[in-house]
C-alpha positions in Angstrom: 1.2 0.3 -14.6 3.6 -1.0 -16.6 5.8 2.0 -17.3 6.1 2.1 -13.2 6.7 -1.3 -12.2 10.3 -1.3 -13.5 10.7 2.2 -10.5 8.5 -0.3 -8.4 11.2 -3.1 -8.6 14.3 -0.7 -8.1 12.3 0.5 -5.1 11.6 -2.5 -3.6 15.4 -3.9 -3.8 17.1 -0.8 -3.0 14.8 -1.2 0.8 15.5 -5.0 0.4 11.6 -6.0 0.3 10.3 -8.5 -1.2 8.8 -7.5 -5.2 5.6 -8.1 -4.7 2.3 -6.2 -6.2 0.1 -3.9 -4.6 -3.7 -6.4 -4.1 -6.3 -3.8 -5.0 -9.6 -3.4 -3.6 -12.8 -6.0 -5.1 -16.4 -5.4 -3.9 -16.6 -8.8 -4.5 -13.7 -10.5 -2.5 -14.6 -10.4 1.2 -11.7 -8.3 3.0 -9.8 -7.5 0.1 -9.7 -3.6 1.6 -7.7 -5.2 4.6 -5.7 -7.0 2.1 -4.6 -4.0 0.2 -4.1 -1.8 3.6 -2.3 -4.3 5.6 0.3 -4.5 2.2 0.2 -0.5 2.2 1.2 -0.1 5.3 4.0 -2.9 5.4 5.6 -1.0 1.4 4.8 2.2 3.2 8.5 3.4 2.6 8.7 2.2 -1.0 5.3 3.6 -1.2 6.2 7.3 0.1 9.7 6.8 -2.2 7.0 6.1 -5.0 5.2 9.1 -5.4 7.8 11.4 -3.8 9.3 10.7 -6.9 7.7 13.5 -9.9 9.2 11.6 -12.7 6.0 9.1 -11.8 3.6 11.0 -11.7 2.3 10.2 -8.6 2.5 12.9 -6.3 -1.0 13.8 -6.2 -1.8 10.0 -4.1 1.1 10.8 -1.4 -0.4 10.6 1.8 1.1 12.9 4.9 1.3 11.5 8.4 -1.8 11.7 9.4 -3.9 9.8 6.4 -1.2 7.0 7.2 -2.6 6.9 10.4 -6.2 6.7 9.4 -4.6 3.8 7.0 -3.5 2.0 10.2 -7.0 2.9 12.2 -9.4 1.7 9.3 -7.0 -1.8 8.8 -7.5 -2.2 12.3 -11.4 -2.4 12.6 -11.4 -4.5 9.0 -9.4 -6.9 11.0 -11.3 -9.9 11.8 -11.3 -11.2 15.4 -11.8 -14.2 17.2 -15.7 -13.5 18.0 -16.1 -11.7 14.9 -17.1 -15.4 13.7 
C-alpha cells in the first residue's frame, strides 16, 4: 500500500479529485460494500489510470466495461431506500 499511495496521490491531483482512500469491505460494518463501490465508481478514472499503469503492478484487478457496469448494478441494489426501513 504504501509503495502505491505516492502514484495514488499524483493520480488523484493530476484528475483534480480529492486524495482520499479507497474504504474496503468489513463483514462487520453494515453497508461498507456500498461504501467501497459508491467510492469505486466516483475514482473510477484514477482507478483505470491505476492499474493501467504496469509499473504497479496492478493490472491483473483492471476491470473492462462491462464488470464496471456490474459495479454500478450491484451498488444500486445495496443502496438503501426509503421503505427499505
Amino acid at each position: 500500500m504504501m509503495i502505491l499511495l505516492p502514484a495514488w496521490k499524483v493520480i488523484l491531483k493530476n484528475l483534480e479529485l480529492a486524495i482520499w482512500i479507497m474504504p474496503h469491505n468489513v463483514k462487520t460494518h453494515w453497508n461498507s460494500m456500498y461504501d467501497m463501490l459508491s467510492f469505486a465508481l466516483k475514482y473510477k478514472e484514477a482507478l483505470k489510470e491505476l492499474t493501467s499503469d504496469l509499473s504497479n503492478n496492478l493490472h491483473s484487478f483492471k476491470l473492462n466495461d462491462t464488470e464496471w457496469e456490474l459495479v454500478a448494478e450491484i451498488m444500486e441494489n445495496l443502496k438503501v431506500r426509503p421503505n427499505d426501513r
